[in-house]
N, C-alpha and C positions, 0 to 999 in steps of 0.2 A: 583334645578335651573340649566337649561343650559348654553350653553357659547354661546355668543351672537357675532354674525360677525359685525366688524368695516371695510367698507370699503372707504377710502378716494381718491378723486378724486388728479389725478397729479396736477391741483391748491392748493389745499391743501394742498399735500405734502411741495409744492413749498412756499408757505406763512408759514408755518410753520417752514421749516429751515432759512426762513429769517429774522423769528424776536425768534428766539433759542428755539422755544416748540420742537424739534423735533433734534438729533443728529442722525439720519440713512439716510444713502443715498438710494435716491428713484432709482437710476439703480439697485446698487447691496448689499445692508441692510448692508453695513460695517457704521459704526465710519464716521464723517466729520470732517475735523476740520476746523475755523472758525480763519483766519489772516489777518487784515489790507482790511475789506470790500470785503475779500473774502472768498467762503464757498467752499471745495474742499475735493476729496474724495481721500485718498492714495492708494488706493486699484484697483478703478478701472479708477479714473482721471477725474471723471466727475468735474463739477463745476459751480457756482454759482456766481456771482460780479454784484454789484447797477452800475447800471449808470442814472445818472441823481436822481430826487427823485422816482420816482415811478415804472420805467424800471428796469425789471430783466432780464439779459443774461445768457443763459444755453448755456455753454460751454461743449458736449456730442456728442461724434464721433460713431455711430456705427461698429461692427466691431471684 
């Protein structure tokens, strides 16, 4: 049996570490960690915070 490619769309990623199936950061594959409605990455600073029920903010600077 071969090894079969999983590719998930940035939505996916994105709904994924929102509701905790997923601890990797979709910029740079480090660890997130998850405090007080906020999902953030130490490594490279991206991040994640609800506003409202259903809006997600992706707080990511290129650079």
């Amino acid at each position: 049996m071969g090894l079969v490619a999983l590719n998930r769309t940035l939505d996916q990623e994105l709904l994924a570490l929102m509701r905790g199936a997923s601890l990797e950061c979709p910029a740079c594959g480090e660890f997130v960690l998850h405090r007080d409605g906020v999902i953030a990455c130490p490594e490279c600073g991206s991040g994640l915070r609800k506003e409202g029920l259903t809006a997600l903010h992706l707080d990511v600077q290129a650079g």
